[in-house]
VOVO-663660 format. One record per residue (C-alpha): residue in one letter; x, y, z. Coordinates in steps of 0.001 Angstrom, whole numbers, padded with zeros to 6 digits, always signed. Layout:
aXYZ/...
//
This chain:
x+030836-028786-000423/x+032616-025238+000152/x+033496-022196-002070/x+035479-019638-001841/x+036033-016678-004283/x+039085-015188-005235/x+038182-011309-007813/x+041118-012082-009979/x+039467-008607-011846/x+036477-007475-012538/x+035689-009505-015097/x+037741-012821-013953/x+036800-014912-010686/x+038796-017825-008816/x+036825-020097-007219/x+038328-022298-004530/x+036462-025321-004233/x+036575-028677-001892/x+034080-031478-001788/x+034564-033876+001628/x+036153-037083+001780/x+032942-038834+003009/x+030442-037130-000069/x+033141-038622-002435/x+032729-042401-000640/x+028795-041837-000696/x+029118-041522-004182/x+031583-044210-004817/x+029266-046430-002896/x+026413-045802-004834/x+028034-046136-007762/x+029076-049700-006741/x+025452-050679-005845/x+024393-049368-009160/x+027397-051198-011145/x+026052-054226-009793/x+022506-054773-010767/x+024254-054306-014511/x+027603-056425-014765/x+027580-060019-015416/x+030560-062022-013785/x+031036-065775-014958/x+029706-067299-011354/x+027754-065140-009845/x+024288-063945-010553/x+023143-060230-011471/x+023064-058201-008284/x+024739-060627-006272/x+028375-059818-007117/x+030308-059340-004187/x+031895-056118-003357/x+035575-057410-003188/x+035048-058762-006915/x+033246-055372-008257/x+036419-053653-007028/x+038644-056209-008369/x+037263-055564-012137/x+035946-052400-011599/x+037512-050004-009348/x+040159-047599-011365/x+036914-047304-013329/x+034290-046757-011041/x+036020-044092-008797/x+037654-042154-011745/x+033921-041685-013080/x+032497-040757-009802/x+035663-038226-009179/x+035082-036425-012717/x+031185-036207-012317/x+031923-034985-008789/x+034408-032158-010407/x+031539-031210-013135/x+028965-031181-010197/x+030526-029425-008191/x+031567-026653-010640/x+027934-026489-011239/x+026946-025827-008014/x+029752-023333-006473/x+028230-021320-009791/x+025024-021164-008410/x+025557-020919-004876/x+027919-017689-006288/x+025735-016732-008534/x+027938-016210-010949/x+027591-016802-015071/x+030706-017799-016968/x+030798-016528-020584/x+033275-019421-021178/x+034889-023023-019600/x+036372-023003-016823/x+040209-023617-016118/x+040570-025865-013320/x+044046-026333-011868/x+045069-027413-008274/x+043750-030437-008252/x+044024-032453-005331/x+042879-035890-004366/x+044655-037885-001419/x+043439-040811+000739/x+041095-039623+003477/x+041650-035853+002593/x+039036-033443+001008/x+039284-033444-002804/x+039848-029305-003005/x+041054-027638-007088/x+040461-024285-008602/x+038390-023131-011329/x+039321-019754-012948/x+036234-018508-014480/x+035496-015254-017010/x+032026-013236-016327/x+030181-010953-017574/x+031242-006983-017448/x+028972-005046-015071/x+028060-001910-017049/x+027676+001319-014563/x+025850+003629-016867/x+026913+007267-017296/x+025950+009916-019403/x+023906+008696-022374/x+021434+010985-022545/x+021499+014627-024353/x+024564+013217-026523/x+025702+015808-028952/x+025976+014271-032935/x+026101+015742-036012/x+023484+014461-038802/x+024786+014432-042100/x+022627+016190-044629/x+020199+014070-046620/x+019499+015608-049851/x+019776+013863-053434/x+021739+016273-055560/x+021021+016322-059938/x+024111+014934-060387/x+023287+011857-058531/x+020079+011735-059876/x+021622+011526-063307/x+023868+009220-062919/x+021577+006886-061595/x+018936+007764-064903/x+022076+006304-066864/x+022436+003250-064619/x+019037+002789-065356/x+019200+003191-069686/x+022363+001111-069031/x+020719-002060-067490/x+017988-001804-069820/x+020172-001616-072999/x+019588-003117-076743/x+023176-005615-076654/x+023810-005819-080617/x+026907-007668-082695/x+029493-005573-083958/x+031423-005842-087262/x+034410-008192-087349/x+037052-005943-088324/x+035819-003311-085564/x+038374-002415-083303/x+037543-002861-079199/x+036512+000685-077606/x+035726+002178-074415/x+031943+001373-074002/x+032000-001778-076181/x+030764-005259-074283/x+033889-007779-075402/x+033656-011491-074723/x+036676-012446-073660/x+038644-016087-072511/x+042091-015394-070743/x+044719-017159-068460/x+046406-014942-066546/x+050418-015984-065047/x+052936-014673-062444/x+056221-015112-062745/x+054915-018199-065360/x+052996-019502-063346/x+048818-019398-063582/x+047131-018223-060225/x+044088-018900-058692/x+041304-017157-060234/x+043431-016135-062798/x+041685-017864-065636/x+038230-017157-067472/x+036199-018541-070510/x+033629-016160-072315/x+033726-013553-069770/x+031546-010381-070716/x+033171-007348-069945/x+031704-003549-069851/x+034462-002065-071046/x+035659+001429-069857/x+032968+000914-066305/x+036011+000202-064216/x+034997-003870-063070/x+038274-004805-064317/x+041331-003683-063626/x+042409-000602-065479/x+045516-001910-066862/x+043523-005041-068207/x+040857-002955-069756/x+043599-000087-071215/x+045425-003554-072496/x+042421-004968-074498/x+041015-001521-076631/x+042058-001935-080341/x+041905-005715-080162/x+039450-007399-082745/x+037273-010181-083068/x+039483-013298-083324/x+042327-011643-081976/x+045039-013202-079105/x+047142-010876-077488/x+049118-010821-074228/x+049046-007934-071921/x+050794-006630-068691/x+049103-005526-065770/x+049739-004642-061518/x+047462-004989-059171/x+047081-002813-057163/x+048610-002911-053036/x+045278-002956-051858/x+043663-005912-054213/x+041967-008015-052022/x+044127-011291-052245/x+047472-010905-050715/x+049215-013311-052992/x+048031-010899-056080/x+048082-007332-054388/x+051452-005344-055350/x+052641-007939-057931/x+052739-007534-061774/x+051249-010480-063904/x+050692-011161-067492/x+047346-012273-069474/x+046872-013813-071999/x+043548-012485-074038/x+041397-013941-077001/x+038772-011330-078287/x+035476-013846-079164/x+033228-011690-079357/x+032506-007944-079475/x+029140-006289-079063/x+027740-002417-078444/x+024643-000837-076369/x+022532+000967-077476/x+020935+002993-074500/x+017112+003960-074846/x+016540+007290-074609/x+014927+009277-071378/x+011384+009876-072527/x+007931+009168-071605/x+007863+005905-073735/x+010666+004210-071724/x+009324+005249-068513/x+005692+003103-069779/x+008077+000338-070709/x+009441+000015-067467/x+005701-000833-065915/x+003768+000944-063604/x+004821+004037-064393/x+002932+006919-066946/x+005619+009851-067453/x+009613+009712-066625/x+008950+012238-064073/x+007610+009872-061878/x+010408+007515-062590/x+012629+010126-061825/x+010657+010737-058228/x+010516+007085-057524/x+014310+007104-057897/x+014781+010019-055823/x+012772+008725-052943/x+014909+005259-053103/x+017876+007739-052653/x+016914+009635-050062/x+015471+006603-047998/x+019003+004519-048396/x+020405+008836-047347/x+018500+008047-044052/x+019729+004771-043744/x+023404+006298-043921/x+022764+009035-042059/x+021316+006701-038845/x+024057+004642-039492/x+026632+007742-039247/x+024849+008728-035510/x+024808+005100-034656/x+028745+005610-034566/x+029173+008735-033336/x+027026+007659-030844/x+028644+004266-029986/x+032022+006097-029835/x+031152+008209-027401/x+029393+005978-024975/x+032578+003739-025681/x+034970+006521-024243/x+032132+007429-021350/x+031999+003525-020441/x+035493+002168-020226/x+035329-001715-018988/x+037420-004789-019783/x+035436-007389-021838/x+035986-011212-021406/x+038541-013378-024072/x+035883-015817-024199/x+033213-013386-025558/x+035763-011929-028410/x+036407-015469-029087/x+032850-016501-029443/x+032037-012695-031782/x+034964-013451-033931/x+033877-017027-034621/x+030261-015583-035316/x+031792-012487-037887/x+034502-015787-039557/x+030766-017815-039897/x+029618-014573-041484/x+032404-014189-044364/x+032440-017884-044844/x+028736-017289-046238/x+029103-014526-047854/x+031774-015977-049936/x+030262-019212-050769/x+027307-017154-051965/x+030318-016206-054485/x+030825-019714-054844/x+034438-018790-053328/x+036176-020158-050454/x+038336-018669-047852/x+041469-020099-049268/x+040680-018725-052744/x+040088-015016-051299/x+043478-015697-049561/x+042162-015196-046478/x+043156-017360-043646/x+041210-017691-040174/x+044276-016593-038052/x+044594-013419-040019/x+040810-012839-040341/x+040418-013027-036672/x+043586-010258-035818/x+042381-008244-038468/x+038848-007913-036753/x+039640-008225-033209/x+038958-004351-032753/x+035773-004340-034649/x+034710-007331-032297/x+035758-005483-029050/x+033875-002375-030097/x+030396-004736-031593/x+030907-006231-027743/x+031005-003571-025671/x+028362-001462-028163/x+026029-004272-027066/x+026671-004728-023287/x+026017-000775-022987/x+023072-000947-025172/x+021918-003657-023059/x+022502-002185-019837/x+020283+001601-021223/x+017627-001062-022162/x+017158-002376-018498/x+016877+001411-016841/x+014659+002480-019425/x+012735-000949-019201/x+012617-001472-023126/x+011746-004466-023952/x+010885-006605-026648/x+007035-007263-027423/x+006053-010984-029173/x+003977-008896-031149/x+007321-007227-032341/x+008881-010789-033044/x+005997-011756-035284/x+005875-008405-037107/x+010139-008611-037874/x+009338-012271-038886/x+006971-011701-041246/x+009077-008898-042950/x+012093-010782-043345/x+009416-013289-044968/x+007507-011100-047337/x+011969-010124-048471/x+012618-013787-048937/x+009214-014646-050588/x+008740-017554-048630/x+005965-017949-045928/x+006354-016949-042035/x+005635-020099-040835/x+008508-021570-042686/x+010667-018617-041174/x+009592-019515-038111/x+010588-023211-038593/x+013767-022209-039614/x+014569-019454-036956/x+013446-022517-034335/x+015121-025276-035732/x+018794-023093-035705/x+018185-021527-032577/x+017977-017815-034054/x+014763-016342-032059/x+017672-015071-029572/x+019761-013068-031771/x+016534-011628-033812/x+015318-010195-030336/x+018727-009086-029692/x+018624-006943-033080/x+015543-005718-032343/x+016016-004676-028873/x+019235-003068-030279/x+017209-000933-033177/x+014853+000404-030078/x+017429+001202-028174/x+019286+003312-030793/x+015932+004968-031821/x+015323+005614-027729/x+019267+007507-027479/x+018961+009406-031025/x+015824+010279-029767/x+017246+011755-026479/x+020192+013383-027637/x+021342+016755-029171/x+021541+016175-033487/x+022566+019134-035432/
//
């Protein structure tokens, strides 16, 4: 065999391959010897077909399967004897097979970037401040006496107000016809907290128990299904039910009945620490871009179609999920896979080439990933399931996930490693 290769660009390679005449007959002969120890022909015993009849039955067969394995083979070896490592199939074109003539073809391959580091060291970023103002402290005391609310009946004849709960059924219509997810049966809704659309909760208030009315709302340009964003619609509303809270008040007492707790001043220092801990989470999330925007600028390289392709299909996987946690579909969000995928074709260049540099800091600064790290980040994303490590384990093995866990951790270390060495104000 012989290879020859053509840099098409940095990250694309031609290779120009030919395998002799005489290793294709080799091959084509021992493909015959091993065809006959397994046919059966009516008058001749196992093994002792002769070669005339083999090729009578057999031979369009026989030497298209040894000239495809030969192809894959080959491919297989010009890669190694290159050392080169596609990131996706190849495309093979020029293929050429004549009587007595080397069997020659090209395979047009994508690689891997090769990431020159820069400057990544001494990077100048800006920290947001973390600090928890009152305000947000307060409003998070009445998110608290909210969700632990007394939910009592109201009066029949009392008319629907902001900070009521109404039970509701409805079928909403456009243009006279109903739309998906249009179309609810005793639906609890907070009114005045802003889960609904405005126009549908400013439509409801004065209704009573009992009552149907219809309503007209728009939603808004940005809702997020396209068939619904920008368009009016009408609903129509029954009131079934209608209830009120009644919020406990911020004292000593409620902080007891909450558990674990002895005054509200703790509660109110528990909550603070929460908010300053998800602050720091933000905030290393805010340097994590700065800092990934400019190593992006500092580290300009092309990245392979293949590799978008195969990040997009992970991030579609992804939103699938999420959504049938919702019990939704993509077709009910509107969402198609076309649109999905040129609507995050940035994001999936930038999550590529984040991770190629990160990468490429990790092997010159010779961070590395410690079993003793896997176990530990198994056993916490056990202990947030509730379920056992071993059976994380088992299920991180059986789906082939070890790879990408010691991916996000080597990622996390590296981040720490370049906040670490840079310049935050």
């Amino acid at each position: 065999m012989k290879v020859t290769v053509e840099e098409l660009s940095p990250i694309k390679k031609k290779l120009l391959i030919e395998v002799s005449h005489e290793e294709f007959r080799e091959k084509v002969e021992k493909a015959y010897q091993k065809l006959s120890k397994q046919v059966a022909i009516k008058g001749f015993r196992k093994g002792k077909v002769p070669r005339s009849v083999l090729e009578r039955h057999y031979k369009d067969q026989t030497e298209s399967d040894v000239f495809t394995k030969l192809i894959e083979e080959s491919y297989v070896w010009a890669l190694q004897d290159q050392k080169l490592d596609p990131v996706g199939p190849p495309h093979i074109a020029n293929l050429k097979k004549e009587d007595s003539q080397p069997i020659s073809y090209s395979a047009e391959v994508e690689v891997r970037p090769v990431v020159t580091l820069k400057k990544y060291k001494q990077v100048g970023l800006k920290k947001p401040a973390v600090e928890v103002a009152d305000e947000e402290l307060g409003r998070e005391l009445e998110a608290l006496r909210n969700a632990h609310a007394q939910i009592t009946p109201l009066p029949d004849e009392t008319p629907l107000a902001t900070g009521h709960i109404a039970v509701v059924d409805f079928v909403g219509r456009m243009g006279g016809e109903a739309f998906t997810g249009g179309e609810g049966k005793g639906v609890m809704i907070d009114v005045g907290a802003g889960r609904f659309l405005k126009d549908f909760e400013d439509g409801i208030l004065g209704m009573k128990k009992g009552e149907t009315k219809k309503i007209s709302v728009h939603f808004p340009k940005d809702y997020p299904s396209p068939e619904l964003a920008g368009n009016p619609a009408e609903f129509e509303i029954t009131l079934n039910d209608l209830k009120e809270k009644i919020l406990p008040k911020l004292s000593d007492d409620f902080a007891r009945d909450l558990g674990n707790f002895e005054s509200l001043d703790q509660v109110k220092q528990k909550i603070r620490d929460g908010m300053v801990q998800h602050k720091e989470h933000q905030a290393k999330g805010e340097l994590f871009n700065q800092l990934l925007d400019f190593l992006i600028e500092e580290h300009p390289f092309e990245i392979p179609e293949a590799m978008v392709d195969q990040e997009l299909d992970a991030m579609l996987k992804n939103a699938e999920r999420h959504l049938q946690q919702q019990r939704l579909t993509m077709e009910q969000a509107g969402i198609t896979p076309q649109a999905f995928r040129q609507q995050n074709r940035q994001a999936a260049l930038r999550r590529i080439k984040g991770l190629l540099i990160f990468e490429a800091v990790a092997m010159a600064e010779k961070i590395q990933v410690s079993p003793e790290e896997m176990i530990a980040r198994v056993q916490t994303i056990a202990q947030s399931l509730g379920q056992k490590p071993e059976a994380v384990q088992h299920y991180y093995r059986e789906h082939n996930l070890f790879p990408s866990l010691a991916s996000q951790i080597l990622e996390e270390k590296v981040l720490d490693f370049l906040i670490a060495e840079a310049k935050v104000k």
